[in-house]
C-alpha positions as CSV (number, residue, x, y, z in Angstrom):
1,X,-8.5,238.4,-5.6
2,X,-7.4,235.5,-8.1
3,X,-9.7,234.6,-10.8
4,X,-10.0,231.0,-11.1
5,X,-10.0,229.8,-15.0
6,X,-13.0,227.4,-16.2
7,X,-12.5,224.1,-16.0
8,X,-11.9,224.0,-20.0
9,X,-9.3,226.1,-19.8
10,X,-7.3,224.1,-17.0
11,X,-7.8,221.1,-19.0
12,X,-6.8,222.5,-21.8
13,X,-3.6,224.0,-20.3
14,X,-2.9,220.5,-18.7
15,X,-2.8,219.1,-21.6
16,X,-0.9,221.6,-23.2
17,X,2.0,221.4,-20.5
18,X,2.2,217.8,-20.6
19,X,2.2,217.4,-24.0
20,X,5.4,219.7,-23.8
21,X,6.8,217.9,-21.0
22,X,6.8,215.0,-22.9
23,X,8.7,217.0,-25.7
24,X,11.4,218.0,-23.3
25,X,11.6,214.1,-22.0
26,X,12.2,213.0,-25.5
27,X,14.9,216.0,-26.4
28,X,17.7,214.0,-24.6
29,X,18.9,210.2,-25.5
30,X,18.2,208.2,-28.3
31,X,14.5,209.4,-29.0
32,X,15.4,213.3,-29.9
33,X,14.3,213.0,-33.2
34,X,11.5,210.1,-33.1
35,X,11.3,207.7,-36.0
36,X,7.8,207.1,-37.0
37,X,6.7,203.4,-35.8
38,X,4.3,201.8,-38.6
39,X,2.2,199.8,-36.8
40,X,1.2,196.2,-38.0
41,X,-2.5,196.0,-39.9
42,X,-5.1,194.6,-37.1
43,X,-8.3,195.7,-39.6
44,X,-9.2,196.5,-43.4
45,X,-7.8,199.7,-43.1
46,X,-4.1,200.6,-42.6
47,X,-1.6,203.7,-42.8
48,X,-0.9,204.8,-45.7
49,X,3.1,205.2,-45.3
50,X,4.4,208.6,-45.5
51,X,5.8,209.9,-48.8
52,X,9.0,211.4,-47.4
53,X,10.7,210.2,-43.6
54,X,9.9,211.5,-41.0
55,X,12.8,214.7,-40.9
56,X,12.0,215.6,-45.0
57,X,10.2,218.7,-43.8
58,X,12.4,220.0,-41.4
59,X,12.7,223.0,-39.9
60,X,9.3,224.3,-41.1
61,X,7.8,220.7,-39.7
62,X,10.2,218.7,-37.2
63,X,10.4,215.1,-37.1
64,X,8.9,215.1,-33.6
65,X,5.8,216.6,-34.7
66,X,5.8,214.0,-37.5
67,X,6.6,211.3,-35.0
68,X,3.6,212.5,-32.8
69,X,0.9,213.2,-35.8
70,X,1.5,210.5,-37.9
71,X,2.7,208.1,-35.6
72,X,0.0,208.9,-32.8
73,X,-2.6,210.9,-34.2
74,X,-3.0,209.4,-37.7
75,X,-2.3,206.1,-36.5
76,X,-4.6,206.3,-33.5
77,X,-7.7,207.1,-36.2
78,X,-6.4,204.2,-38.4
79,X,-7.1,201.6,-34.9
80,X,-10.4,203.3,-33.7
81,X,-11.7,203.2,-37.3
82,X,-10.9,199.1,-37.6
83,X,-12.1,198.8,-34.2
84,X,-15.7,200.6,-35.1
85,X,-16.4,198.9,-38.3
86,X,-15.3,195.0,-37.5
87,X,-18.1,193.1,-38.3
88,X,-20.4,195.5,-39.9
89,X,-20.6,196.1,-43.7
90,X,-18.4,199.1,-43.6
91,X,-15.5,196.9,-43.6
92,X,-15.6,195.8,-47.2
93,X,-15.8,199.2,-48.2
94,X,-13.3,201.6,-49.8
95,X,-12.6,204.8,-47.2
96,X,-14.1,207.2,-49.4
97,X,-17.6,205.3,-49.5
98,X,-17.4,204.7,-45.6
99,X,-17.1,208.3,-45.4
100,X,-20.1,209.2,-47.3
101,X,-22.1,206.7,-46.2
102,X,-21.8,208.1,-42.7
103,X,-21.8,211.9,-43.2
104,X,-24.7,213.2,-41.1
105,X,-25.6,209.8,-39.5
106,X,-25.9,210.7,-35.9
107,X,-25.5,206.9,-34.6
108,X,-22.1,206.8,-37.0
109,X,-20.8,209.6,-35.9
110,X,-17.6,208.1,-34.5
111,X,-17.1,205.8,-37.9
112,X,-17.6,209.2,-39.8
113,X,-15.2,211.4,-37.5
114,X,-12.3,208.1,-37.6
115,X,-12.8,207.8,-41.6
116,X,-12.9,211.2,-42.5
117,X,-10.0,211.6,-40.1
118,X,-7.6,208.7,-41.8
119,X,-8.6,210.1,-45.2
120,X,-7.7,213.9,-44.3
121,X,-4.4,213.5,-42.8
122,X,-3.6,211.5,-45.7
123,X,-4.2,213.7,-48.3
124,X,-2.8,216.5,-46.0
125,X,0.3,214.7,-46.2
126,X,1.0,214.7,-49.7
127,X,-0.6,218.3,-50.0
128,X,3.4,218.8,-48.6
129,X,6.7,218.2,-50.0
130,X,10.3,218.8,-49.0
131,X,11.6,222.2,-51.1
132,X,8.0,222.6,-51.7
133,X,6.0,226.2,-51.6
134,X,6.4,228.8,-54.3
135,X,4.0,229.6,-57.3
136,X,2.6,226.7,-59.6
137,X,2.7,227.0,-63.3
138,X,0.6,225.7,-65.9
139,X,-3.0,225.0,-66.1
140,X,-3.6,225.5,-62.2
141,X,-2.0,228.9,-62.2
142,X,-4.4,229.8,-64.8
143,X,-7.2,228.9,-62.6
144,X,-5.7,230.9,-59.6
145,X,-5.8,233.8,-61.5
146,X,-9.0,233.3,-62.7
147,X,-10.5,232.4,-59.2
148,X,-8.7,234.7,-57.3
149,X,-7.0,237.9,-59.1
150,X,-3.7,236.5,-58.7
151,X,-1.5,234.2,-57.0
152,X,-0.9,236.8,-54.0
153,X,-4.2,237.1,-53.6
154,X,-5.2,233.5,-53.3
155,X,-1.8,233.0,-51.1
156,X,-3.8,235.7,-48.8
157,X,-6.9,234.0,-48.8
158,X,-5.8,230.7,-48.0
159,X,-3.4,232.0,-45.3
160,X,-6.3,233.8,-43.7
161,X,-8.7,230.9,-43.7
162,X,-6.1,228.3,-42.1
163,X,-5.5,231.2,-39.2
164,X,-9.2,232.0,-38.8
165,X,-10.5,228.5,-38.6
166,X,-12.1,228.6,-34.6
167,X,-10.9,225.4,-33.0
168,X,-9.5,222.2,-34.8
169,X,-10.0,221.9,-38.2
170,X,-8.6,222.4,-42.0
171,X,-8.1,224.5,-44.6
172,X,-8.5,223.4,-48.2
173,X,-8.3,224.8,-52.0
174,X,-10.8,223.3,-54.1
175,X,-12.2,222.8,-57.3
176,X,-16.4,223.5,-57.7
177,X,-17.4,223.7,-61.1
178,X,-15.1,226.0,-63.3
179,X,-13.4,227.7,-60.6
180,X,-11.4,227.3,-57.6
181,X,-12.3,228.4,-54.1
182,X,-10.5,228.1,-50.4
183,X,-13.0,226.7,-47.4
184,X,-12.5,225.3,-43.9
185,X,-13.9,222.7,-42.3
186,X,-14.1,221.6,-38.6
187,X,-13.0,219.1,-36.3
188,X,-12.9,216.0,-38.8
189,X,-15.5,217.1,-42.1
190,X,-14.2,217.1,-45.1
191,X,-14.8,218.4,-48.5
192,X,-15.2,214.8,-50.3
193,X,-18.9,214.5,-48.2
194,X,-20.1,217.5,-49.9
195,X,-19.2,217.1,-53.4
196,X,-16.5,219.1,-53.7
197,X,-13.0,218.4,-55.2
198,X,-10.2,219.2,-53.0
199,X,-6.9,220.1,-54.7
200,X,-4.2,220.9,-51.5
201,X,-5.1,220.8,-47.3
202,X,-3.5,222.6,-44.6
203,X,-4.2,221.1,-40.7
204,X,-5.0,223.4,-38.8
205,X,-5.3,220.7,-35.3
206,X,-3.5,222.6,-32.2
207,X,-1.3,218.9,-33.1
208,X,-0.1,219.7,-36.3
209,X,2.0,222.8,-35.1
210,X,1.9,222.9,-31.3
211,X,5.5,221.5,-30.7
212,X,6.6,223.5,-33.2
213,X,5.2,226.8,-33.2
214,X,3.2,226.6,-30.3
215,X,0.2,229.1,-30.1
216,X,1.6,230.8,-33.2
217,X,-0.4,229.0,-35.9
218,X,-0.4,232.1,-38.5
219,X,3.4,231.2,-38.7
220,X,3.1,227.6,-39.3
221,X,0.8,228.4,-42.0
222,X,3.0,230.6,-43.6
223,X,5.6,228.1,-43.6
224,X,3.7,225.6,-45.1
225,X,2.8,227.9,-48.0
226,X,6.3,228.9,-48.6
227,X,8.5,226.4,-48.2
228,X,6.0,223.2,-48.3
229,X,3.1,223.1,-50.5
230,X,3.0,220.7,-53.0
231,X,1.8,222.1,-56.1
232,X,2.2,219.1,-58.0
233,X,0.1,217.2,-56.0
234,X,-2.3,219.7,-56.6
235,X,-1.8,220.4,-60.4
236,X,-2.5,216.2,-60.4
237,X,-6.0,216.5,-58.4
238,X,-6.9,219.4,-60.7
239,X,-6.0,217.3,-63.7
240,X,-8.3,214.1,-62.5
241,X,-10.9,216.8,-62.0
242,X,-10.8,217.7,-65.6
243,X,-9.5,221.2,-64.9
C-alpha cells in the first residue's frame, strides 16, 4: 500500500519542482543567464545595488541564483517593507533602528521579519567576493586563533553551523566582547537585535543554493568558505568594532 506524504511535504515538493521548472524554462533563449532588474524606489527604503554583477561569483554561485535572490527575494523584502511602514513613523527611520524597534513586537512582526530580511541579505552580500575564501591575516586571524584554536578549527565550526541550521536561516561569525564566536539564527533574526557584532554571514535559505546545489547545502557552504568569503569585509567590521 502507498503512503501518502503530508500535506507539507507535497507543498514543499511542489514548490520545489516548479521552482526548477522555471530554471529549465529560462536555460534556453535570451534569459539563460538572468541579469538582475533594479527596480525603481516606490518607498524610503531601496536595494542596495550589488557590489559585483550578477555572474562575479560564478560557478560556486551562478547568475541565475543571483538573478532569483537578489532580484526576487531581496527585492521582494525591500517592497513589502515600504509597503508595511508607509505612513507610520518607521518610515523616517534608518533600517537598523526599524529593526530594533520591532524585535519581539508581536503586532510588528511582518515589519521586523521584512527589515531584518533587507538588512541580512545585504550584509550577506558583501560577506562574499569574487576570488574570495582562504585564510585572513592580520588582526582578525589573531582573534581566530584566539577564539577558536586555529583557523581550521573555526573553518569547522562555521561550516557545521551553516549545515546544521534546521530550516531557513543564517550563519554568522561574530564579535562579543574580546572574542569571536559563530551562531545561527532562524528564518529572518539577526544578530544586530541582540547586541552582537556580526563580522561575515552565510544564507543558509533552501533560495540561496537550491538552483545550484540543490538539497546539498553542506557543499554550497563549503564553497562559499573557500572560494567566496570576504575576509576583508570582515577584517573592516572587526576594525569598527574596535577589535
Amino acid at each position: 500500500m502507498s503512503k501518502t506524504l503530508p500535506e507539507y511535504a507535497l507543498n514543499r515538493r511542489r514548490f520545489l519542482m516548479t521552482l526548477l521548472a522555471g530554471s529549465a524554462a529560462l536555460a534556453v533563449g535570451d534569459l539563460a543567464l538572468p541579469r538582475v532588474a533594479r527596480a525603481a524606489a516606490s518607498g524610503p527604503f531601496t536595494l542596495p545595488p550589488l557590489p559585483y554583477p550578477d555572474d562575479a561569483l560564478s560557478p560556486a554561485i551562478s547568475a541565475q541564483t543571483i538573478g532569483f535572490h537578489y532580484g526576487k527575494h531581496h527585492q521582494g523584502y525591500v517592497n513589502k517593507l515600504n509597503e508595511l511602514v508607509a505612513g507610520t513613523p518607521l518610515a523616517d527611520q534608518p533600517l537598523e533602528a526599524v529593526i530594533k524597534a520591532t524585535v519581539g513586537q508581536s503586532a510588528q512582526t511582518a515589519i521586523f521579519n521584512n527589515a531584518a530580511q533587507v538588512w541580512n541579505h545585504t550584509f550577506y552580500w558583501r560577506s562574499l567576493r569574487p576570488k574570495g575564501g582562504g585564510k585572513p591575516d592580520g588582526a582578525l586571524a589573531e582573534l581566530i586563533t584566539q577564539s577558536f584554536g586555529d583557523y581550521d578549527q573555526f573553518k569547522a565550526e562555521f561550516a557545521k553551523i551553516a549545515a546544521s541550521q534546521f530550516g531557513s536561516g543564517w550563519a554568522w561569525l561574530v564579535k562579543e566582547g574580546d572574542k569571536l564566536t559563530v551562531t545561527k539564527t532562524g528564518n529572518a533574526d539577526t544578530p544586530i537585535a541582540h547586541g552582537q557584532q556580526p563580522l561575515l554571514t552565510i544564507d543558509v535559505w533552501e533560495h540561496a543554493y537550491y538552483l545550484d546545489y540543490q538539497n546539498r547545502r553542506a557543499d554550497y557552504v563549503a564553497a562559499v568558505l573557500d572560494r567566496l568569503i570576504n575576509w576583508d569585509f570582515a577584517a573592516r567590521n572587526l576594525s569598527a568594532a574596535g577589535g
